[in-house]
Every structure is written in structure tokens, then in C-alpha cells.
C-alpha positions as a Markdown table, in Angstrom:
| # | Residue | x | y | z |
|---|---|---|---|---|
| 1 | Unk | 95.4 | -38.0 | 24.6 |
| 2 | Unk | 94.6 | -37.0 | 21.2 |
| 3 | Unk | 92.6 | -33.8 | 20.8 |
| 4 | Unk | 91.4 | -31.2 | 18.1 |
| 5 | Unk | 89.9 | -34.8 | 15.5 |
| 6 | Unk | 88.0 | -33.3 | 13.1 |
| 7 | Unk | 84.9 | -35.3 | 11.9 |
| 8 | Unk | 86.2 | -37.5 | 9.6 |
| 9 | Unk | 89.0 | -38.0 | 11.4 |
| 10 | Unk | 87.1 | -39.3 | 14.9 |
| 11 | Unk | 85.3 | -42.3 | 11.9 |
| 12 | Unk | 88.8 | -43.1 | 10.9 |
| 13 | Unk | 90.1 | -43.4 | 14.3 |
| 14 | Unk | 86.7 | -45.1 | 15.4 |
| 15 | Unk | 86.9 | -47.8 | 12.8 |
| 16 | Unk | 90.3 | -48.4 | 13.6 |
| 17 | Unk | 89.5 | -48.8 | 16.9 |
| 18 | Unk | 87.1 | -51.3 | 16.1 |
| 19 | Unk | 89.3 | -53.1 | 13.6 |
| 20 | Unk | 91.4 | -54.2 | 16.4 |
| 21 | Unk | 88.7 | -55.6 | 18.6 |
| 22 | Unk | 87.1 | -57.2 | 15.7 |
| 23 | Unk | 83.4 | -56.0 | 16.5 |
| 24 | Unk | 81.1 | -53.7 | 14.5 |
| 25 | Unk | 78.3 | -53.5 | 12.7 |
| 26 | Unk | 78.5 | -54.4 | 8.8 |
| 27 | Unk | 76.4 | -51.9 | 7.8 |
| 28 | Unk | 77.7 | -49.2 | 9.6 |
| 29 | Unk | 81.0 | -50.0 | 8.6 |
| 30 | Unk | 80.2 | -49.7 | 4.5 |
| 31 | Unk | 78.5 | -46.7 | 5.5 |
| 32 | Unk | 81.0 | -44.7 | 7.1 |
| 33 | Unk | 83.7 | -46.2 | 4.6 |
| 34 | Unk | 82.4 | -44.5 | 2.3 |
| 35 | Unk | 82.0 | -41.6 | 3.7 |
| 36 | Unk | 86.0 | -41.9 | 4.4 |
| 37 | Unk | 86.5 | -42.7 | 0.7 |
| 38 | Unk | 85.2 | -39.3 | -0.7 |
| 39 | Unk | 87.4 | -37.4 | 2.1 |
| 40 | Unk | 91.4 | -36.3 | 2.1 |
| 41 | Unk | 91.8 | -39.2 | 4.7 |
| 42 | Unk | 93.7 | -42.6 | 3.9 |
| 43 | Unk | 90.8 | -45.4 | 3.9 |
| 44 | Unk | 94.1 | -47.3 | 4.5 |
| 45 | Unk | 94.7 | -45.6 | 8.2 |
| 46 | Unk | 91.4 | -47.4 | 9.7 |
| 47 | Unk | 93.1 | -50.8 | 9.6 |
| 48 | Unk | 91.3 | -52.6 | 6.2 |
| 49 | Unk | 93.9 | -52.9 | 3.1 |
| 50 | Unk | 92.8 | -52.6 | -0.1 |
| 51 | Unk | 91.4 | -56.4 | -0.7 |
| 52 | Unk | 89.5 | -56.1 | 2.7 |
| 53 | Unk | 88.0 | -52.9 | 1.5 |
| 54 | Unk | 87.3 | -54.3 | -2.0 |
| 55 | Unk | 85.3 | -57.0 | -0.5 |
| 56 | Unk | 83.2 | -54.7 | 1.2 |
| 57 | Unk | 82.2 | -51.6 | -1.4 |
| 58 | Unk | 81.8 | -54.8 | -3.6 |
| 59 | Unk | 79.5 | -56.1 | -1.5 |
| 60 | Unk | 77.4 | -52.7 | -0.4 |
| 61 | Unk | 77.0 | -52.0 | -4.4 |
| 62 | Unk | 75.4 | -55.3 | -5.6 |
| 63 | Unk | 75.2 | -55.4 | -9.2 |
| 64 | Unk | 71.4 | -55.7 | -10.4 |
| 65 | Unk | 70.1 | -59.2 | -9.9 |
| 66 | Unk | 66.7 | -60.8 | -12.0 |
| 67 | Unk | 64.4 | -59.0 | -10.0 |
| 68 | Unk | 65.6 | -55.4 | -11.0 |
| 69 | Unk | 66.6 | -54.2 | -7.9 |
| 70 | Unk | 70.3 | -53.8 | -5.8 |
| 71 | Unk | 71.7 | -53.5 | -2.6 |
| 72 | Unk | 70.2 | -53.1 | 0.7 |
| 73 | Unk | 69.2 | -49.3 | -0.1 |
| 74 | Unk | 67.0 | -50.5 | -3.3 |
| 75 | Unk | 65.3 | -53.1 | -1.1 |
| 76 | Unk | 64.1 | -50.4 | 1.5 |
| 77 | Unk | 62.6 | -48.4 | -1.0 |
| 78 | Unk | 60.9 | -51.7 | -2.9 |
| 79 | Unk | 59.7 | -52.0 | 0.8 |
| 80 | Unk | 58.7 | -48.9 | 1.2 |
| 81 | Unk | 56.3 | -48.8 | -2.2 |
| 82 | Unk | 55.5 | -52.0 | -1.6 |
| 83 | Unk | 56.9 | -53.1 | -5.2 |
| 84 | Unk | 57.8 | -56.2 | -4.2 |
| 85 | Unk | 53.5 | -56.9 | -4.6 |
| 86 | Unk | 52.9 | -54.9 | -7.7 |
| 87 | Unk | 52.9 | -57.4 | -10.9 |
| 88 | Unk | 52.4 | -55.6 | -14.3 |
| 89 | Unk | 50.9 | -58.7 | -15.7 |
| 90 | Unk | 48.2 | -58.4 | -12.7 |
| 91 | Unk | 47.4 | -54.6 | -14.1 |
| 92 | Unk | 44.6 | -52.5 | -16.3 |
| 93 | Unk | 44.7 | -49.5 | -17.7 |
| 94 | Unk | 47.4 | -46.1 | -18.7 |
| 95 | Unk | 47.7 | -46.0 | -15.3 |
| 96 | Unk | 48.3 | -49.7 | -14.8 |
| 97 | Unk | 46.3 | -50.1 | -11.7 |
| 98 | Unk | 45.9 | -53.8 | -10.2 |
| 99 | Unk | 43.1 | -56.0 | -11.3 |
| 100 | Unk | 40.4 | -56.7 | -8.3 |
| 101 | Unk | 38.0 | -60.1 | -9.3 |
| 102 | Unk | 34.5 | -59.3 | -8.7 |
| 103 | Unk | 33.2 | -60.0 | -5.5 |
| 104 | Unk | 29.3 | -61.4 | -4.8 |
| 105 | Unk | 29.1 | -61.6 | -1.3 |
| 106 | Unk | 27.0 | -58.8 | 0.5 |
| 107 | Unk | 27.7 | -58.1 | 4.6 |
| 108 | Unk | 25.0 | -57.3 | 7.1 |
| 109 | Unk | 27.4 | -54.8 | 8.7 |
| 110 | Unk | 29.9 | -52.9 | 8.6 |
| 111 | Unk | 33.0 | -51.5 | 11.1 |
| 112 | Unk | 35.5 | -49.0 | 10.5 |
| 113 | Unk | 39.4 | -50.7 | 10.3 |
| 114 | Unk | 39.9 | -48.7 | 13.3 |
| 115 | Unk | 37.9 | -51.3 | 15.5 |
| 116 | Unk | 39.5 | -54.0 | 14.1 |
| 117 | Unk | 41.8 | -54.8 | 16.4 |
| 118 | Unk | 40.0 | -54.5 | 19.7 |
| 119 | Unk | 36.8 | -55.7 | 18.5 |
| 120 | Unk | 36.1 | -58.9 | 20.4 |
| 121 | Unk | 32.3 | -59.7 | 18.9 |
| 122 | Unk | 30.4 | -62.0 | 16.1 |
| 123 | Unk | 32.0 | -61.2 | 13.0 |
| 124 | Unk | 29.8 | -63.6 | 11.2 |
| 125 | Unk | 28.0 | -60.8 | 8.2 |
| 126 | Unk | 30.1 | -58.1 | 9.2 |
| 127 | Unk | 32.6 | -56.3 | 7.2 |
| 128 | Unk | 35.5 | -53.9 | 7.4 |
| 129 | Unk | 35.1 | -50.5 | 5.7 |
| 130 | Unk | 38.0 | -47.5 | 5.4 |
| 131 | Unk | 35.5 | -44.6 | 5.4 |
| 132 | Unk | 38.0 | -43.1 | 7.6 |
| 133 | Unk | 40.0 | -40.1 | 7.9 |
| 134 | Unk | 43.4 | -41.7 | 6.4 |
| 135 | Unk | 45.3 | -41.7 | 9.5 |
| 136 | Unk | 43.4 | -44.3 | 10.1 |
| 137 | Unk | 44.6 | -46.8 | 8.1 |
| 138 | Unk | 47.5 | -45.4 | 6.6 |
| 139 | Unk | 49.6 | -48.3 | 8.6 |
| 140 | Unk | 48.0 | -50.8 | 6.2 |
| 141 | Unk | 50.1 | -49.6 | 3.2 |
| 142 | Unk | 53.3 | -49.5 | 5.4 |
| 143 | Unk | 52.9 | -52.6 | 7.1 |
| 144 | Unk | 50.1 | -54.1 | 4.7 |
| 145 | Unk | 50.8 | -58.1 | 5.2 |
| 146 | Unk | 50.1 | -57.9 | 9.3 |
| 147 | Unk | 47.3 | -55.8 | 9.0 |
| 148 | Unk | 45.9 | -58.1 | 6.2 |
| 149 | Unk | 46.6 | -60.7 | 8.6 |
| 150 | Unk | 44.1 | -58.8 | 11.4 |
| 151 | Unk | 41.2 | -58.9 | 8.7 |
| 152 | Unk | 41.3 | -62.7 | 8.8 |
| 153 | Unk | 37.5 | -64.2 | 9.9 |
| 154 | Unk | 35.6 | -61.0 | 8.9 |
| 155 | Unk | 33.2 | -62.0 | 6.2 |
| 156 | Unk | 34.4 | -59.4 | 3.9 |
| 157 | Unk | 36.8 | -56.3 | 3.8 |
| 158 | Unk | 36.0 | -52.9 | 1.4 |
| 159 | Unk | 39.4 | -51.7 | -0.4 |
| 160 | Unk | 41.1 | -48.7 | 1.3 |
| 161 | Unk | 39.5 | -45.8 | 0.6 |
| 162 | Unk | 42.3 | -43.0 | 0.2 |
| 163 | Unk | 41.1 | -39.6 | 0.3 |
| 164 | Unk | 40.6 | -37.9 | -3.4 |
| 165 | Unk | 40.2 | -34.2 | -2.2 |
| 166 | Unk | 39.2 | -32.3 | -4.8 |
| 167 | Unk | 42.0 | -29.7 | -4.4 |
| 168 | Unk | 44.5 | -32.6 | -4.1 |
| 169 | Unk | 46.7 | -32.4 | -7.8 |
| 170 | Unk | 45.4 | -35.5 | -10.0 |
| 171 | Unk | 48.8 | -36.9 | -9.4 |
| 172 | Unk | 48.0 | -37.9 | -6.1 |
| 173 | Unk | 44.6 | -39.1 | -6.8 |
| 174 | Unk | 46.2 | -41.3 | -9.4 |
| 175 | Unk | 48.3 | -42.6 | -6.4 |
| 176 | Unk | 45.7 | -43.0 | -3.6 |
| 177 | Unk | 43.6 | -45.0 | -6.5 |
| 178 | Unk | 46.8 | -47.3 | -7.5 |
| 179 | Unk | 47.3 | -48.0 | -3.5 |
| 180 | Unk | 43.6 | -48.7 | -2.8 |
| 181 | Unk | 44.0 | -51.6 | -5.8 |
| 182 | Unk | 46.9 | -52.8 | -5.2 |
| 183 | Unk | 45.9 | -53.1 | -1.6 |
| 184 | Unk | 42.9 | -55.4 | -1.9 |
| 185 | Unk | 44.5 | -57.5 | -4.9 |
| 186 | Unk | 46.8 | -58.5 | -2.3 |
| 187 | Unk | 43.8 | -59.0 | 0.6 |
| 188 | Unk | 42.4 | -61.1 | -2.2 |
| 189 | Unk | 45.4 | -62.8 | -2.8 |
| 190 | Unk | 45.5 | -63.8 | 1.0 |
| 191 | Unk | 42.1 | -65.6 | 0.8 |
| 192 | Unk | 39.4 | -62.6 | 1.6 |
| 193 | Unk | 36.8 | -61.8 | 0.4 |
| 194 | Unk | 37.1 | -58.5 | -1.3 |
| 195 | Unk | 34.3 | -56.0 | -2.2 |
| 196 | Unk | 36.0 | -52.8 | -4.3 |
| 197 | Unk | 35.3 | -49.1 | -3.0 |
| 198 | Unk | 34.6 | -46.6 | -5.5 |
| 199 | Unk | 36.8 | -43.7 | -5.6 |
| 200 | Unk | 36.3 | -40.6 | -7.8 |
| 201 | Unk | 36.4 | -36.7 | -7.7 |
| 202 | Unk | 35.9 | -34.3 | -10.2 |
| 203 | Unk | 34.9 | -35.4 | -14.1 |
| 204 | Unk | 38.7 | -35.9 | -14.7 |
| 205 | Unk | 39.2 | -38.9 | -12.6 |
| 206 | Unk | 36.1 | -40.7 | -14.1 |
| 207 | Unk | 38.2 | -41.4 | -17.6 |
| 208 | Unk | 40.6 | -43.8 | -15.5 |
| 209 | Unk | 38.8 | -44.2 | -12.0 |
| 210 | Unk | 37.3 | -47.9 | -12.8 |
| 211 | Unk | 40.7 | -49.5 | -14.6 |
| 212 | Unk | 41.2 | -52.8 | -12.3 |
| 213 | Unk | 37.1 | -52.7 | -11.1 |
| 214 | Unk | 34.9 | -55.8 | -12.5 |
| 215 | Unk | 32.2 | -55.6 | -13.9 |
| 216 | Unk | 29.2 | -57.1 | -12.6 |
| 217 | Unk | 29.8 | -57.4 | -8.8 |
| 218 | Unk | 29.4 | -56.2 | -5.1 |
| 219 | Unk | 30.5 | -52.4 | -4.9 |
| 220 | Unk | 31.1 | -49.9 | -2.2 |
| 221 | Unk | 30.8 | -46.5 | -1.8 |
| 222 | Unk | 30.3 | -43.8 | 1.0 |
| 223 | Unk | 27.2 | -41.1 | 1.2 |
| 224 | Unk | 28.7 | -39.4 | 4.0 |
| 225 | Unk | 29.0 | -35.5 | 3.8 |
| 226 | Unk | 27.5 | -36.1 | 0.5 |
| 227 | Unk | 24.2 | -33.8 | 1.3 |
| 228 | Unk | 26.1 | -30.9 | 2.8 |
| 229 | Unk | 26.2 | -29.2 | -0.4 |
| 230 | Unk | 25.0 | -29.0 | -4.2 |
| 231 | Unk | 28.8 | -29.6 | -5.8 |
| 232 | Unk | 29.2 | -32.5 | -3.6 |
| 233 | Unk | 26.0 | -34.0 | -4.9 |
| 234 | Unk | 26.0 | -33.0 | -8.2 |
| 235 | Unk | 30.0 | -35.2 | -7.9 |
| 236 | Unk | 28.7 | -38.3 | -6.4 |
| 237 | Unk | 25.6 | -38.5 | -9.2 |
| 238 | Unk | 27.7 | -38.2 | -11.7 |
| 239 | Unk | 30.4 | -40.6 | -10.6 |
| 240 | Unk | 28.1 | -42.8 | -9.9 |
| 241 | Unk | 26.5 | -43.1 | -13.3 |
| 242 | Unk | 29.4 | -43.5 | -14.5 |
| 243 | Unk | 30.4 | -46.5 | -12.6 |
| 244 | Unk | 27.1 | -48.5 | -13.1 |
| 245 | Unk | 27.8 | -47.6 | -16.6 |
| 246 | Unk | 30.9 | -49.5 | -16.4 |
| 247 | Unk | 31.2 | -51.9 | -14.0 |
| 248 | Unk | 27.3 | -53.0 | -14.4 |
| 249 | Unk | 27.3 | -53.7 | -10.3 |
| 250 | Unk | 25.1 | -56.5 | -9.1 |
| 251 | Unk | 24.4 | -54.3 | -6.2 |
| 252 | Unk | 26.0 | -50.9 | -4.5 |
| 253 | Unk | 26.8 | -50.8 | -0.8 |
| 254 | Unk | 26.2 | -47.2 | 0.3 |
| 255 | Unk | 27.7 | -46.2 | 3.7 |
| 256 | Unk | 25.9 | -44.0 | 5.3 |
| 257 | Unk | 22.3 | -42.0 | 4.6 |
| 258 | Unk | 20.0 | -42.4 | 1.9 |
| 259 | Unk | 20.5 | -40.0 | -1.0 |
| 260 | Unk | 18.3 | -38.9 | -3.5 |
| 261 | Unk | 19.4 | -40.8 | -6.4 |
| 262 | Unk | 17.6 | -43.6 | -8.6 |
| 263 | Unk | 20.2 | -46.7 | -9.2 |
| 264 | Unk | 17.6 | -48.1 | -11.3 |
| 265 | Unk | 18.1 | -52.0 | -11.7 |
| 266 | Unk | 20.6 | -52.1 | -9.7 |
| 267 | Unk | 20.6 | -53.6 | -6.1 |
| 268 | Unk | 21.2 | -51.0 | -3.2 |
| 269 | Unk | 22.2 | -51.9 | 0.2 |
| 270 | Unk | 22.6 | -49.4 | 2.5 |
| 271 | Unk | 24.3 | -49.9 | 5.9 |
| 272 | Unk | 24.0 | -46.6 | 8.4 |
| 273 | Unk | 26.9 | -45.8 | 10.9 |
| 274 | Unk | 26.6 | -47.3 | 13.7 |
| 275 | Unk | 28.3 | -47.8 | 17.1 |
| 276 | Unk | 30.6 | -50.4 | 18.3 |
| 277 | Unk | 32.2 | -50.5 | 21.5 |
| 278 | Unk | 30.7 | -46.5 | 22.8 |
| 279 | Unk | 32.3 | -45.1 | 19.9 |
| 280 | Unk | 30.9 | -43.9 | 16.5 |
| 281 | Unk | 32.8 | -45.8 | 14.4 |
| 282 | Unk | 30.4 | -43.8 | 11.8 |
| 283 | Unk | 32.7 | -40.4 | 12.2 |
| 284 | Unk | 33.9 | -40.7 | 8.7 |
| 285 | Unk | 34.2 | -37.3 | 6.4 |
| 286 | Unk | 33.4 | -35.8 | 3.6 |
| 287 | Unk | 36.8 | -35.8 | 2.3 |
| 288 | Unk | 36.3 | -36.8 | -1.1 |
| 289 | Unk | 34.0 | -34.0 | -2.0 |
| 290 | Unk | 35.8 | -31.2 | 0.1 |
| 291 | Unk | 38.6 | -29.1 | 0.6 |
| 292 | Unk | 41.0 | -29.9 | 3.3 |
């Protein structure tokens, strides 16, 4: 019986082991290879010569292909950040956010994403809004082509809205924008109808906040928490000057109360939260205007 293995000895002697009954798992094999290579252990002693072993480090360190990426590991992390969607031809802006096409369709309602999947009524005139807190939704950036998939036969869907708190650092701002638009370009690239939600904070994020936004169509934005206190309104007024300024909207979806603001020409619809199914699916937040 063979006692006192250290570590990397056990891998050797487990790879070995599994050598001679010809079963294992590629990928853990390369992994704990090369783990083995980097030790004071033989690579030899687990049973693969040098050709074998070759073949195999060779084939876990893919050279770069058309497509700018290698191996297994690069691919995860494409996944991960969803790169594989982003297309810098598709793109507007320093900050390179994606491009949305305007949108002219307005819903009668709307219902949180978190309703989406139980929600067994008409969905002729209703929409899908992400007034939520993020851990809401956060599972349609990670799994974003199933989820898209769920919106199918709503009339319309509102972009992600990712939380801008105003003590968040503008880095992550600039993120939460880029994921919102690169969200509904690809919900518009699957067929839906896509209505852009209008993200801002303080006065900094108004100089890029719009890249990627049309001009001239359907817009969304939340009033909730707005009224709770003067900053918050005095934020919202300004942003939203600033994006009729730009964008020239056909008409503004507000969710949520009325607010004291005058959108002049423009077309306002506002849709109040409501219920669906005993719950509030109205139990949004304030969490562009506030601190965490």
C-alpha cells in the first residue's frame, strides 16, 4: 500500500491510474497536466510520452483563430461578457455602446420581467419593463438568448434598466449603460419590438448617456421614488431635458406617478403600477436617484 503521496504526487499516480484503463475526462487531464509540468515530478511517470503529451498542451493552448479568441478558457470568458454579441460596426459613441433602431409602437401595459414567466394572460398591448431591483433580471445578461426567448408574443419589451446609483463610480454606470444596449440590440435582433429605457444619474453621465438611442421614437423611463426628494427631482428634470433635446422622442413612456414636469410637444404616456397575479409587480425603487 503506498502511503505518505504528497499532492502532486496522488495526480501523477491518479493519471497513471487512468492511463491504464483508458478513461478520463479530457479536460481534466490538460488541467492537471499542467499542473504536473510546473512541479519536480516526471510528466513522464503518469504513463503519456512526450508525443502523447505534445498533442495535448498543443491542443489546450490553441493558437488565436479569425475571431480573436483561443482555447476553451477564452471562450468562457467571451461567454461570460457576452462578446460573442457585441459588433463594433453595430456601435456609437467614446464609449462604443450598441446602436438600438427607433421603436413606434406604444403598449397599453406594462409587467415587470419578473412575471414573465408565470404570467399565463392576454399579452396582446402589454409590455415588459425592468424597473426592478437588478436581481431581478440580472439572469438575462448571463443567460440572455433563453430569456430573450421567454419575451416572444409580448407586444413590446423596455431595455434593461441597470441600476445607475449615484454613488456607484462612473465606471460602472458606463457598464450597466453598455449592457442595457447591447441587451435590446440583440432582443431586436431576434424579431421584438424594442422601446429604449432612459438611463442617467448625475450631470456627468448626460455627455454620453444617449450614444446608441434614436432619435425620434417611443422612449421609456421610470418616475418611481422620483418625488421623495428635491435632488432626485431636480436629476430626473434635467436628464430629461436633455434627452428630448437629443433623441426628439415621439412620445415618453413614464412608469409610475405623474410628476410635475412640462414635456412640451412631446407625447406622454403614463402607465401606473399595477398588479398581476396578487403581487405588485409596481415594487420598483428609487435606485437611480439614491444611495444604496
Amino acid at each position: 500500500m503506498i502511503v505518505n503521496l504528497t499532492d502532486t504526487q496522488e495526480k501523477a499516480l491518479n493519471i497513471a491510474l487512468n492511463k491504464i484503463s483508458n478513461d478520463w475526462d479530457d479536460e481534466k487531464l490538460s488541467e492537471l497536466l499542467a499542473e504536473l509540468q510546473y512541479s519536480d515530478i516526471d510528466v513522464t511517470l503518469t504513463g503519456f510520452d512526450s508525443e502523447e503529451l505534445d498533442k495535448i498542451f498543443s491542443a489546450e493552448m490553441k493558437t488565436e483563430d479569425e475571431d480573436g479568441y483561443f482555447g476553451d478558457e477564452r471562450e468562457r470568458t467571451y461567454n461570460t461578457y457576452n462578446l460573442h454579441e457585441y459588433d463594433e460596426t453595430r456601435t456609437a459613441g467614446y464609449y462604443q455602446f450598441p446602436i438600438l433602431k427607433a421603436c413606434h409602437y406604444i403598449p397599453e401595459d406594462l409587467i415587470g420581467f419578473n412575471y414573465v414567466k408565470s404570467f399565463k394572460g392576454d399579452r396582446n398591448g402589454l409590455g415588459v419593463h425592468f424597473f426592478l431591483d437588478d436581481y431581478q433580471f440580472e439572469r438575462i445578461w448571463q443567460n440572455p438568448h433563453e430569456n430573450i426567448e421567454r419575451l416572444k408574443g409580448f407586444s413590446c419589451v423596455l431595455t434593461p434598466d441597470f441600476s445607475l446609483y449615484l454613488d456607484m463610480p462612473l465606471a460602472m454606470k458606463i457598464w450597466n449603460m453598455y449592457r442595457s444596449r447591447l441587451i435590446g440590440q440583440m432582443m431586436q435582433d431576434a424579431g421584438l419590438e424594442v422601446i429604449p429605457t432612459l438611463q442617467w444619474s448625475e450631470s456627468e453621465t448626460l455627455k454620453f448617456g444617449f450614444d446608441g438611442l434614436p432619435e425620434g421614437g417611443v422612449v421609456a423611463v421610470s418616475t418611481v421614488g422620483v418625488k421623495q426628494e428635491d435632488t432626485a427631482q431636480e436629476i430626473w428634470a434635467a436628464g430629461m431635458t436633455a434627452a428630448i433635446e437629443r433623441l426628439k422622442p415621439e412620445c415618453v413612456i413614464c412608469y409610475g406617478t405623474k410628476i410635475d414636469y412640462q414635456f412640451g410637444d412631446v407625447k406622454v404616456k403614463y402607465i401606473e403600477t399595477r398588479q398581476f397575479g396578487g403581487n405588485d409587480n409596481g415594487r420598483t425603487r428609487s435606485k437611480q436617484w439614491n444611495k444604496t
